[in-house]
ROBASE-659867 format. One record per residue (C-alpha): residue number from 0; residue in one letter; x, y, z. Coordinates in steps of 0.1 Angstrom, whole numbers, plus 5000, padded with zeros to 4 digits. Layout:
<recs>
{num NUM; residu A; px X; py Y; pz Z}
...
</recs>
This chain:
<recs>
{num 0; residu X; px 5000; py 5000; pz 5000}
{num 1; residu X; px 5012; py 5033; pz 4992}
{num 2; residu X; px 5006; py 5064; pz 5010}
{num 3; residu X; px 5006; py 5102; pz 4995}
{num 4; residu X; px 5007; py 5130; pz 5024}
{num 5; residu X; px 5005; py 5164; pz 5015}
{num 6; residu X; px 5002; py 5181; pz 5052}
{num 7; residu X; px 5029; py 5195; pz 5069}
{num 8; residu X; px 5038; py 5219; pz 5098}
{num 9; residu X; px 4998; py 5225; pz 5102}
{num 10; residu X; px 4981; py 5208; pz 5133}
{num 11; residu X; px 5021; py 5197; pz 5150}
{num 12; residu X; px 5018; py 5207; pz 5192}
{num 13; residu X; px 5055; py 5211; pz 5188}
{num 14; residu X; px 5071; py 5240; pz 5212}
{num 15; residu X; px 5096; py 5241; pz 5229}
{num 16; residu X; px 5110; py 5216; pz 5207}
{num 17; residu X; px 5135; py 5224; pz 5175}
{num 18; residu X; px 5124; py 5220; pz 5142}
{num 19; residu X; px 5147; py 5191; pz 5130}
{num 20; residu X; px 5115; py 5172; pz 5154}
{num 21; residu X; px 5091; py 5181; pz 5132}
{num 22; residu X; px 5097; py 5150; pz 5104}
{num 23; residu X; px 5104; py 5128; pz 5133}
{num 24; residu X; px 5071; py 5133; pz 5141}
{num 25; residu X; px 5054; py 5134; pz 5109}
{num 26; residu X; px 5068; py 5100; pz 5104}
{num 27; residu X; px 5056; py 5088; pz 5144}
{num 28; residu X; px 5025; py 5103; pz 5129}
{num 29; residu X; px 5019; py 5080; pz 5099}
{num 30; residu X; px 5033; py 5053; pz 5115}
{num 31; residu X; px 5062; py 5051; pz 5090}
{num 32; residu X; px 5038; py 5043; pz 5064}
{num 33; residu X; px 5048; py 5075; pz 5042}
{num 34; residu X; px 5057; py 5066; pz 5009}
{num 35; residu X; px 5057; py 5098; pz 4989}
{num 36; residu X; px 5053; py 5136; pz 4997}
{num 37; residu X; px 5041; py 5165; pz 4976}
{num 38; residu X; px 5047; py 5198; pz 4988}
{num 39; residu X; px 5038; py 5233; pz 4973}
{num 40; residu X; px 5061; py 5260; pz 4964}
{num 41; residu X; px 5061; py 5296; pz 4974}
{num 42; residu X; px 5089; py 5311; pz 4955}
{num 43; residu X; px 5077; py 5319; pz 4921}
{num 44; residu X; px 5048; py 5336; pz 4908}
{num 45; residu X; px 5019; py 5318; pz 4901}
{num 46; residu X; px 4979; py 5319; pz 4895}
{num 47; residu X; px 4979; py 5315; pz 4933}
{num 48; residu X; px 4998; py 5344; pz 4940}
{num 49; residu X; px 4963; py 5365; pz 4955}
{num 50; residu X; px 4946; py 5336; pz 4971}
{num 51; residu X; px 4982; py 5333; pz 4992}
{num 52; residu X; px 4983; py 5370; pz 4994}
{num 53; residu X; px 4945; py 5368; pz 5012}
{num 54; residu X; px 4957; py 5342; pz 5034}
{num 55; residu X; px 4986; py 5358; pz 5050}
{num 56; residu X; px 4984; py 5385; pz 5075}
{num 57; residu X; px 4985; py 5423; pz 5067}
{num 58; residu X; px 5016; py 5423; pz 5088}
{num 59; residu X; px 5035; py 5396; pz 5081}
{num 60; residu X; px 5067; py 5384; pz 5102}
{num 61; residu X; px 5103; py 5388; pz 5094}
{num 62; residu X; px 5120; py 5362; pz 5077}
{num 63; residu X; px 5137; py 5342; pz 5102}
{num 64; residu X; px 5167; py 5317; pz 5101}
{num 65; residu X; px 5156; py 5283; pz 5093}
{num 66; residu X; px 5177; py 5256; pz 5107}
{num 67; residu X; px 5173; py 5224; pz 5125}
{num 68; residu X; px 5181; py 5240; pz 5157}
{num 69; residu X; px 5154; py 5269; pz 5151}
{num 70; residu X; px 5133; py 5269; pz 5180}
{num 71; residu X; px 5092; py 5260; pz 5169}
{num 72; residu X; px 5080; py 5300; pz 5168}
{num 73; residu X; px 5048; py 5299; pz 5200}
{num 74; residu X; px 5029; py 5322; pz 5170}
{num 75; residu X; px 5027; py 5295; pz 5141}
{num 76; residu X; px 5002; py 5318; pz 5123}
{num 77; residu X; px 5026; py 5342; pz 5123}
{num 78; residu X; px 5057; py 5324; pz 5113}
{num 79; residu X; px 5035; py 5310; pz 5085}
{num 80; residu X; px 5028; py 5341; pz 5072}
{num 81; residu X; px 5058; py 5348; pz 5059}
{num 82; residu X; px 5060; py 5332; pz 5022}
{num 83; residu X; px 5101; py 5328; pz 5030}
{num 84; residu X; px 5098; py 5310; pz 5060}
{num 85; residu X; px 5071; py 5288; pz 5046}
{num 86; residu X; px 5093; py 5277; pz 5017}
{num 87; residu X; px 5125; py 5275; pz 5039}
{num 88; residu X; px 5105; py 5251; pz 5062}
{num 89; residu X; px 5096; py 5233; pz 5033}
{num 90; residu X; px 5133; py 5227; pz 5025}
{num 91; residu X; px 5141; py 5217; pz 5057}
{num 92; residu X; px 5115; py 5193; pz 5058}
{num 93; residu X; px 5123; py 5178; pz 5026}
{num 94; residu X; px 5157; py 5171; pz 5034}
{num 95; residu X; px 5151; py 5148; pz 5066}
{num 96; residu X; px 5124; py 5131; pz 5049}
{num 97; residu X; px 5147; py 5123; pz 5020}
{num 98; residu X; px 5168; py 5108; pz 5045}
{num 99; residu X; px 5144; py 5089; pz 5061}
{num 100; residu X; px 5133; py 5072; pz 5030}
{num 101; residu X; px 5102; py 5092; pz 5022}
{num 102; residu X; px 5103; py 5105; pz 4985}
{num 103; residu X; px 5094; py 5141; pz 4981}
{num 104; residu X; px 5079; py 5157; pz 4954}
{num 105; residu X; px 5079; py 5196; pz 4947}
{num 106; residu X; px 5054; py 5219; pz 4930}
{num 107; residu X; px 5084; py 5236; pz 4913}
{num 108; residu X; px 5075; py 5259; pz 4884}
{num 109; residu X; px 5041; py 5246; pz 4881}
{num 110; residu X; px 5030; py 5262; pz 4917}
{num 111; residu X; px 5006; py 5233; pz 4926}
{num 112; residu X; px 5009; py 5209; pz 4951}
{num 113; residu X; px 4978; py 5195; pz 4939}
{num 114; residu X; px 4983; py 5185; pz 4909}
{num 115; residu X; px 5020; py 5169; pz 4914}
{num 116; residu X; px 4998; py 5153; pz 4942}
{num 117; residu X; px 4970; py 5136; pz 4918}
{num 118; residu X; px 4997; py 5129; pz 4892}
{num 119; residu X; px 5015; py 5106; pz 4912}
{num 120; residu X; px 4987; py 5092; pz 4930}
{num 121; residu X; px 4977; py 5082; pz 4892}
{num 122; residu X; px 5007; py 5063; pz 4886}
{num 123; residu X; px 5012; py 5046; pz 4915}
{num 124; residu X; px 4978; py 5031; pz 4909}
{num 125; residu X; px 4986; py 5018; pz 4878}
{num 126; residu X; px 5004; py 4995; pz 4895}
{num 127; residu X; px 4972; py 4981; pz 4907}
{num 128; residu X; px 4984; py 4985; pz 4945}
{num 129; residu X; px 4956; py 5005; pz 4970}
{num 130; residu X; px 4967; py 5040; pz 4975}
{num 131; residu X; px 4955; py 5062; pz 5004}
{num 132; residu X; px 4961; py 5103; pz 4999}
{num 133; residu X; px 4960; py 5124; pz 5030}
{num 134; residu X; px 4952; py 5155; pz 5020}
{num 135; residu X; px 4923; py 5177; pz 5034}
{num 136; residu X; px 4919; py 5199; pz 4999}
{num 137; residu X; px 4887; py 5203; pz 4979}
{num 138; residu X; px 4908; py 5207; pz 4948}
{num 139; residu X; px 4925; py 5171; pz 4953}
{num 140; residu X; px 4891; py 5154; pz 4962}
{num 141; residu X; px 4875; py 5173; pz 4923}
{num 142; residu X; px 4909; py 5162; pz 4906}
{num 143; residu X; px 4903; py 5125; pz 4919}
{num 144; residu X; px 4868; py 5120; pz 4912}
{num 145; residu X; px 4877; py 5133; pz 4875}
{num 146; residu X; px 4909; py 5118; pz 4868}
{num 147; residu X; px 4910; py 5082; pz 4891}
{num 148; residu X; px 4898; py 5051; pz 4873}
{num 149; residu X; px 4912; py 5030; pz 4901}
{num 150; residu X; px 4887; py 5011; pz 4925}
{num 151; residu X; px 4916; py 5013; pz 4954}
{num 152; residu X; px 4921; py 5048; pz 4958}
{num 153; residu X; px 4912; py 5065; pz 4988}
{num 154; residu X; px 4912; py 5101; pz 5000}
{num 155; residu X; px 4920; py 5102; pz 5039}
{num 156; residu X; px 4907; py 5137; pz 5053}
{num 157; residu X; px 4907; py 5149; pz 5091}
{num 158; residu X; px 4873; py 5133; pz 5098}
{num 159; residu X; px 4866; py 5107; pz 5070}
{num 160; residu X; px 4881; py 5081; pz 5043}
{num 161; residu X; px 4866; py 5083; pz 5013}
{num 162; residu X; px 4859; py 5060; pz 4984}
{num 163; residu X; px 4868; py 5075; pz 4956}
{num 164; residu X; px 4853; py 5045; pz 4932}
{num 165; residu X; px 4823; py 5042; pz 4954}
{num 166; residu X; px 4816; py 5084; pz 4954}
{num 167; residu X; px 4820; py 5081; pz 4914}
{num 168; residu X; px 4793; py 5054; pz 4911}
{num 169; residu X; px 4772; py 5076; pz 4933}
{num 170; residu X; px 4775; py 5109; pz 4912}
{num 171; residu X; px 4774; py 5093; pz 4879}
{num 172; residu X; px 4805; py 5098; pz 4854}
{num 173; residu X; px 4787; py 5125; pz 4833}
{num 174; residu X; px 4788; py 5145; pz 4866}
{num 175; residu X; px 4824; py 5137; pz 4876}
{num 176; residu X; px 4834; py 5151; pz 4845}
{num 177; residu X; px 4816; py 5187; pz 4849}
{num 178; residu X; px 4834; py 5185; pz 4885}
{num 179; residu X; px 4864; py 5205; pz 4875}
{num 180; residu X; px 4843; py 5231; pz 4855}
{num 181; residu X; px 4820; py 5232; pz 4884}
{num 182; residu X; px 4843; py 5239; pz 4909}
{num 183; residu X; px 4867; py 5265; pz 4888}
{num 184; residu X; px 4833; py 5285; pz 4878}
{num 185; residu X; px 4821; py 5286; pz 4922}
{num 186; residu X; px 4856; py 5299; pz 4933}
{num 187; residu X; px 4891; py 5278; pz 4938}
{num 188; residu X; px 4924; py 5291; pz 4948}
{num 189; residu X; px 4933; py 5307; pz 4913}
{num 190; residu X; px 4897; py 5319; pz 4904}
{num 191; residu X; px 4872; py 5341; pz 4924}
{num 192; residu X; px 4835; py 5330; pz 4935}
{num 193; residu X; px 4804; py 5351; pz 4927}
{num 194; residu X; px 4790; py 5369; pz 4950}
{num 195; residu X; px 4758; py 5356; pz 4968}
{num 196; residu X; px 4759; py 5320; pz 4945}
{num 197; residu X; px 4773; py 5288; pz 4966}
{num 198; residu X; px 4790; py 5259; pz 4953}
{num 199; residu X; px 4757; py 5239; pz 4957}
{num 200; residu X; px 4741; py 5263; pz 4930}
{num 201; residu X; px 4766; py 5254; pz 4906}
{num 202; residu X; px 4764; py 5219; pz 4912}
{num 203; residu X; px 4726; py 5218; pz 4909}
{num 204; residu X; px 4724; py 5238; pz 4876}
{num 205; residu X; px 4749; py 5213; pz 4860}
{num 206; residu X; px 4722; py 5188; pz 4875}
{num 207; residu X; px 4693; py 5208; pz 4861}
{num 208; residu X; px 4701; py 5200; pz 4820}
{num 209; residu X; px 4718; py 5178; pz 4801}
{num 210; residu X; px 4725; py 5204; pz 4776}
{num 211; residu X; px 4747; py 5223; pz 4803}
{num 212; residu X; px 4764; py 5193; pz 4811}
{num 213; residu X; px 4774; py 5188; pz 4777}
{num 214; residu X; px 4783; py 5223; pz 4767}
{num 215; residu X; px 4809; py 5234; pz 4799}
{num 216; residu X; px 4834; py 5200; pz 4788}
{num 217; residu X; px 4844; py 5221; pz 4763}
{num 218; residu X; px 4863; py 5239; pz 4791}
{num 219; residu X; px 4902; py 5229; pz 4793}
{num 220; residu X; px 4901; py 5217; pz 4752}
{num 221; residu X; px 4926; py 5238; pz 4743}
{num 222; residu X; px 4914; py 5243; pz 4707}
{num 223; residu X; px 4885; py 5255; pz 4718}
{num 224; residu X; px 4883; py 5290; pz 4709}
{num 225; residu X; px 4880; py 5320; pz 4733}
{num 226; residu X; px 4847; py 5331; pz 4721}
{num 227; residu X; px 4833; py 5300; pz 4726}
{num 228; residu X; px 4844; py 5295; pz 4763}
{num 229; residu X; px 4831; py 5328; pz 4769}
{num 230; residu X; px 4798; py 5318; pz 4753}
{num 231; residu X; px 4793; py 5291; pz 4775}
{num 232; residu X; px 4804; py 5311; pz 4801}
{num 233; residu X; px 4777; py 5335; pz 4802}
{num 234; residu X; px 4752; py 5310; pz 4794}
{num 235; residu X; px 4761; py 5290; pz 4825}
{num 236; residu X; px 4759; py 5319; pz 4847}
{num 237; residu X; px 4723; py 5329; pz 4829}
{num 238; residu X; px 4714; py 5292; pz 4844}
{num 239; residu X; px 4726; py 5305; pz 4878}
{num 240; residu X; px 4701; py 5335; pz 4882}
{num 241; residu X; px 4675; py 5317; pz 4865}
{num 242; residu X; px 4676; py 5338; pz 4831}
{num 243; residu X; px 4658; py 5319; pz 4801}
{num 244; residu X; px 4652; py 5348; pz 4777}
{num 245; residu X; px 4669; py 5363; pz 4750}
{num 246; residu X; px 4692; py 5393; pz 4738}
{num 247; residu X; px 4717; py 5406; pz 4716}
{num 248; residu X; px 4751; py 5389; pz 4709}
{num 249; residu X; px 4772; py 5382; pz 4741}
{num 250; residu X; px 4750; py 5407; pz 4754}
{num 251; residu X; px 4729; py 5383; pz 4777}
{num 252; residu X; px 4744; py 5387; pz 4810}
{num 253; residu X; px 4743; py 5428; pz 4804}
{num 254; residu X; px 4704; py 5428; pz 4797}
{num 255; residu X; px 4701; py 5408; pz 4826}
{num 256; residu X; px 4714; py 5433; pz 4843}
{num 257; residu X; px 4695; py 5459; pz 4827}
{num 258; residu X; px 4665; py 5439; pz 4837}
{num 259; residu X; px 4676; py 5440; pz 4877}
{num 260; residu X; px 4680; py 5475; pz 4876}
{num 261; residu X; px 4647; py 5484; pz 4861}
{num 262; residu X; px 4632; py 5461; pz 4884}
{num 263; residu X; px 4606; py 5474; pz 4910}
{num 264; residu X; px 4620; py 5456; pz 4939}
{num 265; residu X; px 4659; py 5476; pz 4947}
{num 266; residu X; px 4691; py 5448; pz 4940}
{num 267; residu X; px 4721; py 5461; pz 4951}
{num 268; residu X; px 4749; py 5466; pz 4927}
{num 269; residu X; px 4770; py 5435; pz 4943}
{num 270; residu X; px 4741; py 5413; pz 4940}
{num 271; residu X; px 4737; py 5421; pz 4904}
{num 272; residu X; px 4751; py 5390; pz 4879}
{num 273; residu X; px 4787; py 5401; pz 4862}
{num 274; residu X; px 4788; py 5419; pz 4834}
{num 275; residu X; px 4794; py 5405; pz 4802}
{num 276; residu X; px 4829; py 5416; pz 4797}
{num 277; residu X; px 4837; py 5407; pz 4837}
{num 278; residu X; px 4825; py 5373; pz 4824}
{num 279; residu X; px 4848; py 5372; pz 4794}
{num 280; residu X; px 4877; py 5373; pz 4817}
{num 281; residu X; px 4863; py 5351; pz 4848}
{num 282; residu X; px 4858; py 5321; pz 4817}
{num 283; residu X; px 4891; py 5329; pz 4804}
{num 284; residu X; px 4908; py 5316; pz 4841}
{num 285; residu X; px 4884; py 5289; pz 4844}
{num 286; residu X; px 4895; py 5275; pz 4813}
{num 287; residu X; px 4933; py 5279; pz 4818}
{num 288; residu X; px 4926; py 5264; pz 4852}
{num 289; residu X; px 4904; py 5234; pz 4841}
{num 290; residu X; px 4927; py 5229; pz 4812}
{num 291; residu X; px 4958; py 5223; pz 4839}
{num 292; residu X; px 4937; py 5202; pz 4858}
{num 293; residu X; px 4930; py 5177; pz 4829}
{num 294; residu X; px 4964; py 5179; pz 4813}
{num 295; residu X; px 4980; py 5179; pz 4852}
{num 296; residu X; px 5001; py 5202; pz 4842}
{num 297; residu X; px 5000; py 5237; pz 4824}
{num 298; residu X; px 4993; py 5240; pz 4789}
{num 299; residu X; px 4979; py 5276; pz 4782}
{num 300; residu X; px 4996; py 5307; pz 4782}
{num 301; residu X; px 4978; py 5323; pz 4817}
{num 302; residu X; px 4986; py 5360; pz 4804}
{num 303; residu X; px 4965; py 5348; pz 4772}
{num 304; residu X; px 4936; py 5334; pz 4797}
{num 305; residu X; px 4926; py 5368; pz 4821}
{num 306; residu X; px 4959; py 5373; pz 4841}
{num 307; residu X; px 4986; py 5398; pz 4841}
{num 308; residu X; px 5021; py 5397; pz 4859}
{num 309; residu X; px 5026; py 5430; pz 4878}
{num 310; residu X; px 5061; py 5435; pz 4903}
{num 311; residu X; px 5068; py 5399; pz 4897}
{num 312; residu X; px 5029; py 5388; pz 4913}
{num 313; residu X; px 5002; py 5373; pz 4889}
{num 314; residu X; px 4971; py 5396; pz 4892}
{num 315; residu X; px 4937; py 5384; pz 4875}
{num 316; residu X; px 4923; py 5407; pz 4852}
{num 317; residu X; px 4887; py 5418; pz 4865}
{num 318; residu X; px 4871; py 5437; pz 4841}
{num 319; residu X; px 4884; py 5458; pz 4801}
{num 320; residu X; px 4862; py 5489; pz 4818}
{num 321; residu X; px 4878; py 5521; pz 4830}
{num 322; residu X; px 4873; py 5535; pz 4864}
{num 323; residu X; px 4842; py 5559; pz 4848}
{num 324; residu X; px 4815; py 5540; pz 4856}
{num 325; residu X; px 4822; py 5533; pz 4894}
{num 326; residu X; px 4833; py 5577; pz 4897}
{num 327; residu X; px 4796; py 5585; pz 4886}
{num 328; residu X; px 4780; py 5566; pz 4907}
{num 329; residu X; px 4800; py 5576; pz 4936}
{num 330; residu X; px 4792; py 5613; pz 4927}
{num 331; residu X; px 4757; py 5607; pz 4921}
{num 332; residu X; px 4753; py 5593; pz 4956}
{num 333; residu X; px 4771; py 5624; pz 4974}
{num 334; residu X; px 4754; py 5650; pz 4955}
{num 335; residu X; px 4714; py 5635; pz 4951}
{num 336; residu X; px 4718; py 5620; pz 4989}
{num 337; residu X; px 4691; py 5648; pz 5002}
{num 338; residu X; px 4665; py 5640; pz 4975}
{num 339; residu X; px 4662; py 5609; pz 4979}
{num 340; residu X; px 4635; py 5606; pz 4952}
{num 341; residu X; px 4657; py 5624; pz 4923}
{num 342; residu X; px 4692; py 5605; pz 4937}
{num 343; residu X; px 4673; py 5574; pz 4933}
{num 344; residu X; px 4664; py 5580; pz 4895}
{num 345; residu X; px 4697; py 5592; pz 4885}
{num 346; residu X; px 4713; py 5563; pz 4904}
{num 347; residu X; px 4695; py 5536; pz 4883}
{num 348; residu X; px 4696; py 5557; pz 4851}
{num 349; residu X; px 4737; py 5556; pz 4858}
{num 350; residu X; px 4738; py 5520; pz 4870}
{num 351; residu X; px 4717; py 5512; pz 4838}
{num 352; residu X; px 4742; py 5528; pz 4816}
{num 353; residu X; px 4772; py 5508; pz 4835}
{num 354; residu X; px 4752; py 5475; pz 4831}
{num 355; residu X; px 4751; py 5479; pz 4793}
{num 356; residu X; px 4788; py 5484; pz 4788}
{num 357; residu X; px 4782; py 5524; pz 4780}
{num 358; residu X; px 4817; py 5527; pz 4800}
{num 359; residu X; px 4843; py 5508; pz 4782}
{num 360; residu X; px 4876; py 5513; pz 4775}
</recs>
């Protein structure tokens, strides 16, 4: 039996001791059944550059000497914090688990853990032995359920051991292959969620038509062209707030919009679906993501597919408008905030205008 383990310093009770303890223990801790680790790195810029930016604190610690005599910090939060100490650990740790047999596998340029973690989990299979990856990461237990097409692989969480033959059966293998769309479109660590939709929504409007089902695979083909994936895109996302009627070219999202605004009942602005061009760039990373996902490694260009590399940092790009749109409302609601009969007119007349892509660059 072979085992995969992708945790690390996370969850260790380990002060006052040093850190050369820590693989001690993570090897007392698996009871020298380790086989294989996968680690992430944090020393190159990749798509999850922001969602590693959101994670660490607004003040984060100094880098500190990393050595096995380094004393486990009391403020693990904080010593995490710090990308450099992060990826120093990670080097420390490597290098006793090397010595203690345990193979060790790095991210390196690709960034992802995860997928260097399914990869091998894949192979090892092939050689029809069980294999048991401890991991507690949504995007491990999508990649399985997509990829795996052994009946002994198991994903070993905090709290349960799951099945991943037994949960494919259950779902259905048209629905295991929408997983990765699913869960790129609802939010992961290199693409963002929308606001006021849930995971479960996505899920159930893949469930809702066949049709859907069968038009988002076309997410990570890489011949697939970008007006089609945006297509789709906006489509899907029409499914989502229950939108079945019909507009202009690549103009649905922005009439539904329209349609919210000129609504009796008041949706705020946040609530509102994307616009279309929003859209364009939110399908462009969900393709570039899904596409590494099936491929398990990266295929597309990512500063083709709706990111830009700024001071070294990947930063996704959220919309092609300028800044107009957002200024006029912001005046409009300083100046018309005593009549609040007049302010509201001009404040839907304005947000109209910005739904319809009258402010683009």
């Amino acid at each position: 039996m072979d085992v995969l383990c992708c945790t690390a310093y996370h969850g260790l009770k380990l002060a006052p001791w040093t850190l050369c303890a820590v693989p001690l223990c993570l090897q007392s801790l698996t009871l020298n059944l380790l086989s294989h680790r996968c680690v992430d790195t944090y020393d190159v810029a990749t798509t999850k550059d922001p969602e590693q930016k959101r994670h660490r604190l607004q003040q984060a610690s100094c880098p500190d000497v990393v050595t096995n005599r380094t004393p486990v910090p009391s403020n693990k939060t904080a010593f995490l914090s710090n990308k450099t100490n992060k990826q120093n650990l990670i080097k420390l740790l490597s290098v006793h688990l090397e010595e203690a047999g345990t193979s060790v596998d790095h991210a390196g340029d690709e960034g992802d853990a995860d997928v260097v973690i399914v990869k091998k989990a894949l192979e090892i299979s092939e050689n029809q032995q069980p294999v048991h990856v401890i991991a507690d990461d949504t995007d491990i237990l999508i990649l399985l359920h997509h990829a795996c097409h052994s009946s002994d692989m198991y994903l070993c969480t905090k709290h349960h051991i799951i099945s991943v033959k037994i949960a494919q059966e259950v779902l259905g293998r048209e629905l295991c292959m929408c997983l990765l769309f699913a869960h790129a479109m609802s939010g992961c660590d290199t693409t963002s969620s929308l606001y006021g939709t849930s995971k479960l929504q996505h899920f159930k409007a893949l469930q809702s038509s066949q049709q859907i089902r069968s038009d988002v695979l076309i997410f990570g083909d890489t011949s697939v062209s970008k007006e089609e994936i945006c297509d789709v895109g906006e489509r899907f996302v029409e499914r989502l707030y229950m939108y079945t009627g019909e507009a202009g070219a690549n103009k649905w999202l922005d009439m539904l919009r329209y349609m919210y605004v000129i609504s009796p009942k008041y949706v705020s602005v946040e609530r509102m679906p994307p616009s279309s061009r929003a859209m364009h760039f939110h399908s462009l990373r969900v393709h570039h993501q899904v596409s590494t996902w099936k491929h398990l490694k990266t295929v597309l260009n990512r500063e083709d597919y709706g990111f830009s590399l700024e001071s070294s940092a990947v930063i996704p790009i959220i919309t092609g408008r300028s800044g107009l749109a957002v200024a006029c409302l912001t005046a409009v609601r300083e100046v018309s905030g005593s009549n609040r009969a007049v302010g509201s007119c001009v404040y839907r007349t304005t947000t109209a205008i910005y739904s319809l892509g009258g402010c683009r660059r």
